[in-house]
Structures are given as structure tokens and as C-alpha cells.
C-alpha positions in Angstrom: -17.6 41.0 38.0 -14.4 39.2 37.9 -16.0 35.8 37.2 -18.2 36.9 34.2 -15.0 38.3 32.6 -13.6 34.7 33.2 -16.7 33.0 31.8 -16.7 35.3 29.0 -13.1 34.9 27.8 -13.7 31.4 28.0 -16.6 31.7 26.2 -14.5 33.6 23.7 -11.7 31.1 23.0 -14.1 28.1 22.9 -15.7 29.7 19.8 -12.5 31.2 18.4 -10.9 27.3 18.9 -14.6 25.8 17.6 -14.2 27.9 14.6 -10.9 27.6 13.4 -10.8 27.5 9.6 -9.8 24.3 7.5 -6.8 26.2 6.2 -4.9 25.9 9.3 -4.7 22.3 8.6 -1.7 22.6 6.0 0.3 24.3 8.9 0.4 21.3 10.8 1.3 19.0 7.7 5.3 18.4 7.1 6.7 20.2 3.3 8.6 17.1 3.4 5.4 14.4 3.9 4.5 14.6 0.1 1.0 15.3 1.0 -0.8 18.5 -1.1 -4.4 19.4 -0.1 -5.9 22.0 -2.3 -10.1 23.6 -1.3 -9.8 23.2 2.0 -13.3 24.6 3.7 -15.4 24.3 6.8 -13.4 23.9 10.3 -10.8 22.4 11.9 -13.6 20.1 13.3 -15.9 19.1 10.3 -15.1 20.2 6.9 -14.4 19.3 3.2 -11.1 19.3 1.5 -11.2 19.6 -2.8 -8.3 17.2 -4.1 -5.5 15.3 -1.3 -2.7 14.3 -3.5 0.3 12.1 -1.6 2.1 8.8 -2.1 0.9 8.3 -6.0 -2.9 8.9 -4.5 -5.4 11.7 -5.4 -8.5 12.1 -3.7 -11.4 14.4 -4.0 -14.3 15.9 -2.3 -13.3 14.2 1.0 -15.4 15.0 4.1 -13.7 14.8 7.5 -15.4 15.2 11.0 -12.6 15.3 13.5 -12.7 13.1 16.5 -12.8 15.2 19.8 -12.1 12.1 22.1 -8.9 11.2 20.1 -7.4 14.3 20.5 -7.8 13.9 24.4 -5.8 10.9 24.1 -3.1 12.6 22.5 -4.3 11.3 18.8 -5.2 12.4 15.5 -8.8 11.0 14.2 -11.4 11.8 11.9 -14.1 10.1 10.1 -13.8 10.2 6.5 -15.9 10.0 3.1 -14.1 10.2 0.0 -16.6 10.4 -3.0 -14.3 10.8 -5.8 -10.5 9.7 -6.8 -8.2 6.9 -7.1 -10.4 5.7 -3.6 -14.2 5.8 -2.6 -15.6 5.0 0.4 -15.9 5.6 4.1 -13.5 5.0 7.0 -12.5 6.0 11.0 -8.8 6.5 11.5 -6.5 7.7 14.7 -3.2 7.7 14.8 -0.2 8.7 17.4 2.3 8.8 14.5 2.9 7.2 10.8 4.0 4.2 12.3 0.7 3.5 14.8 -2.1 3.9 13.2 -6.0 2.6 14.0 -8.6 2.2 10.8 -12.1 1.5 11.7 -15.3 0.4 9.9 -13.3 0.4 6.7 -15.8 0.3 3.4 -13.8 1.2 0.5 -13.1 0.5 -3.4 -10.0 1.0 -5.4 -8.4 -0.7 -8.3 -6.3 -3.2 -7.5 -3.2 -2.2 -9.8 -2.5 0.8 -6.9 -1.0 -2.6 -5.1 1.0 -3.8 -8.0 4.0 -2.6 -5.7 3.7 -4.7 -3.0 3.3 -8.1 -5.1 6.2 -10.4 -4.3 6.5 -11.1 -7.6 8.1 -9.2 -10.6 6.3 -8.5 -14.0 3.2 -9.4 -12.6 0.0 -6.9 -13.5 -3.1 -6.8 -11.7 -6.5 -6.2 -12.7 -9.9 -5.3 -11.1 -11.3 -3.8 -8.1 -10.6 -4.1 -4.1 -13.6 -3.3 -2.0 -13.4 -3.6 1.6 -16.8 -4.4 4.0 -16.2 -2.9 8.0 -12.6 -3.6 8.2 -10.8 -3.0 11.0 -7.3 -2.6 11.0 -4.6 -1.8 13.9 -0.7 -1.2 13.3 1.6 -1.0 16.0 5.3 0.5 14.7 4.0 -0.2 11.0 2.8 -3.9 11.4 -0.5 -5.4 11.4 -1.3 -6.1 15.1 -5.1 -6.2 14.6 -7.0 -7.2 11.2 -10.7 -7.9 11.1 -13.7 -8.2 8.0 -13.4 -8.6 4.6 -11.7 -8.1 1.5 -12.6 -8.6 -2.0 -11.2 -8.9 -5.3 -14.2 -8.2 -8.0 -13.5 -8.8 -11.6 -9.9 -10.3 -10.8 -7.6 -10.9 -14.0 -3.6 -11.3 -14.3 -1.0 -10.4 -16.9 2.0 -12.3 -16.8 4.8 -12.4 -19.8 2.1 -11.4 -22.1 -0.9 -13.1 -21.6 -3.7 -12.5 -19.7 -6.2 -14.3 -17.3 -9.9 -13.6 -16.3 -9.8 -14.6 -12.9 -13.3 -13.6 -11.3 -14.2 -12.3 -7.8 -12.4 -13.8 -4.5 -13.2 -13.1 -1.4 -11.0 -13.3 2.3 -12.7 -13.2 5.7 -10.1 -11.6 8.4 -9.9 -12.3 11.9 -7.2 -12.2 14.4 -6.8 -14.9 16.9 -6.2 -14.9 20.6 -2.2 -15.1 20.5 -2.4 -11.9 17.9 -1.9 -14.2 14.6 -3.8 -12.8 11.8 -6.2 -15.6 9.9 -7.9 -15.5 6.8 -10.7 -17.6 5.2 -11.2 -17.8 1.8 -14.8 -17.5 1.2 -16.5 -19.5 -1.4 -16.8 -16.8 -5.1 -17.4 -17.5 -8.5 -13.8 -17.7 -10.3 -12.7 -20.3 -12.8 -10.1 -21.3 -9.6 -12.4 -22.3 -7.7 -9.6 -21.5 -4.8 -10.2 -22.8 -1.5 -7.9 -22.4 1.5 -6.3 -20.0 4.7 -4.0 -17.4 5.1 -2.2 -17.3 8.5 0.2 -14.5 9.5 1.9 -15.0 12.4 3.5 -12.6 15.1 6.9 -12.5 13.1 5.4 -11.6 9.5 5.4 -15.0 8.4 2.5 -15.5 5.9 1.5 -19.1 5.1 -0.9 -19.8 2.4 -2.9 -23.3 2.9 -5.6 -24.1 0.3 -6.0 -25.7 -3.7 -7.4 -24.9 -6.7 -9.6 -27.1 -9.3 -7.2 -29.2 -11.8 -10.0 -27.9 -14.8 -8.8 -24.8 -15.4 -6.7 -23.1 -18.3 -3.6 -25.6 -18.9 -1.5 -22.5 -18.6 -3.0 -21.1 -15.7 -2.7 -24.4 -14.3 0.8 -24.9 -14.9 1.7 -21.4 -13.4 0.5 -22.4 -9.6 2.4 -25.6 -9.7 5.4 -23.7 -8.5 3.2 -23.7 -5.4 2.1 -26.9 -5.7 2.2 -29.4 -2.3 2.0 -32.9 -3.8 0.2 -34.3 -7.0 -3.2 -33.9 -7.7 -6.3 -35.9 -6.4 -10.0 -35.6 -6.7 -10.2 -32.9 -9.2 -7.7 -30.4 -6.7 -4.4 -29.2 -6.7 -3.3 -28.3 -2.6 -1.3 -25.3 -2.6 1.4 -24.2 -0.1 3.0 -21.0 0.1 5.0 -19.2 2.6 6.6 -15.6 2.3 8.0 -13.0 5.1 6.4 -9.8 4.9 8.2 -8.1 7.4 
């Protein structure tokens, strides 16, 4: 008798934990973290929130089917599709706190102006969409320890002191190296750049830009990368250098 009342109680909290409603969710979020989630429905454990509003984003009607294994870890991870908002797409996160976080299988679009911030360059506005295809992406105390897949800038354009440039689609192929660098590969797009080249960042935050760009475009476009410019021109390219610390 006194093991069925043991199987039965267990019974009992398994379903009462299985079906915990959505809406305990926003108990476990911070009033200070900025985040607002309004039509939260389903379960703890698969479910659909309305509108996610937080750091200048809002999302809607985005689907979340919590990841049991990460919560034996001691983690937080879901697998999310957002269908409507300032982001679309699909991705796989976990994450111990704000600062270590793990993105899987990353297939997203956004505009590219929600970046405009992070630009290291002033008065600078960007143009055009950001799509992402299976990107991985792993950051250990807020920095990129693990980048891999690709990126892509469709429908690229710039305004800079007034006038504007139709730049075209680019494209970068990430993969991190053995000693934990970060590479990426410009892949070959149709742009009136005609950009070739690598981005390396290292261990440190150093990011090193390698590559050129055809000498037949826009004078004024033309004139704008020579501040980057590593020697004079030769067989119809301009090489490029540029190095910046990120972190």
C-alpha cells in the first residue's frame, strides 16, 4: 500500500510539473532585465508567446520547446521559431547566464540597420537584410569563443554624409580554427565591389581584415576605402587592410 501511494504522488507531481502553465515564465524573468512578454500560452515545456519586447527588439508569435537535457546541466535552452517581428527565423539556444550563452543551427533574417550601433564608425547608415544559414555561435563571459556558417548581407547599400550607395549582396563563411581564432571567408556575390578577402579574429579581440576591392567602381565609393587602402593599385584591385579591437 505504501508503495502505490509513493508511485502515485509521483505520478502526481510529474503531471502537475509537466503541465505548468506558460505564465509562470515571467516569474522567473528579472523587472529590471527590460524584457516584456505579453500571450504567453501552452507550458513551461512547449508553448507560444504573443509579442517579446527587450533591448529595442519585438518579436511575435514565437514558439519555444524547452530543452529537458539542458536543464539537467544546470542550463536554460529552448528551440525557437519566431514568425513575425523585427527577427524571423529558427534557432537552438542554452545558456548558464547572460554572459555564456550557446546558439545553434542559427537560420535567421533581420534588417541590418538593428546593427547600426555596433559599427565602428559614426554617421554611417546601413541598409538591407542579414540572413544567417546554420550558424553556430558559442560565448564564453560575452566573447565569441566558437563561430561557425554563414552570414549574408542581401541588398547591401550605405549612407554616409548624404549620399548613398547600392552595394549588393556579400556573403562571409565562418569557421573557427584549432587555436580558437575565429576566420572568415568572403564568398564570391554579386556587388559592384567585387570584395575579396578574410576576416581573422584572434583570441584577444583583434579583428584583421585582409582582402581588395575592384578599382572600377563609383569614383566616390572608391575614394572612401582608400583610408583602408595597403599600397597602390595593380591589376584592376585595390588590397585592403584593416585592423580594429572589438573587445
Amino acid at each position: 500500500m505504501k508503495n502505490k501511494i509513493i508511485l502515485f504522488t509521483s505520478f502526481l507531481l510529474i503531471l502537475i510539473i509537466i503541465l505548468m502553465p506558460a505564465k509562470l515564465i515571467k516569474k522567473f524573468i528579472p523587472e529590471k532585465s527590460g524584457f516584456r512578454l505579453v500571450g504567453l500560452d501552452g507550458t513551461v515545456w512547449s508553448g507560444s508567446i504573443d509579442h517579446l519586447q527587450g533591448k529595442g527588439w519585438t518579436l511575435s508569435e514565437v514558439k519555444f520547446n524547452t530543452k529537458i537535457l539542458a536543464l539537467v546541466t544546470g542550463q536554460l535552452g529552448a528551440d525557437i521559431s519566431i514568425l513575425e517581428g523585427d527577427l524571423k527565423g529558427d534557432l537552438s539556444f542554452s545558456l548558464k547566464d547572460d554572459k555564456n550563452v550557446e546558439l545553434e543551427d542559427v537560420s535567421i533574417k533581420t534588417q541590418f540597420s538593428h546593427f547600426e550601433k555596433y559599427i565602428p564608425f559614426k554617421g554611417i547608415e546601413l541598409n538591407g537584410s542579414i540572413e544567417t544559414q546554420n550558424l553556430d555561435l558559442k560565448l564564453v563571459d560575452s566573447k565569441p569563443n566558437y563561430l561557425a556558417g554563414i552570414t549574408q548581407w542581401n541588398d547591401g547599400a550605405v549612407v554616409f554624409n548624404g549620399k548613398s550607395w547600392q552595394l549588393g549582396n556579400f556573403a562571409i563563411n565562418w569557421q573557427t580554427n584549432e587555436d580558437g581564432s575565429i576566420n572568415g571567408t568572403i564568398m564570391k556575390e554579386k556587388n559592384v565591389l567585387d570584395i575579396q578577402g578574410n576576416i581573422n579574429i584572434s583570441n584577444q579581440g583583434l579583428l584583421d581584415f585582409s582582402g581588395s576591392i575592384s578599382t572600377g567602381v563609383d569614383k566616390s565609393m572608391f575614394n572612401a576605402f582608400l583610408f583602408f587602402a595597403d599600397g597602390k593599385p595593380s591589376d584592376g584591385r585595390q588590397e585592403l587592410k584593416f585592423k580594429k579591437k572589438i573587445w
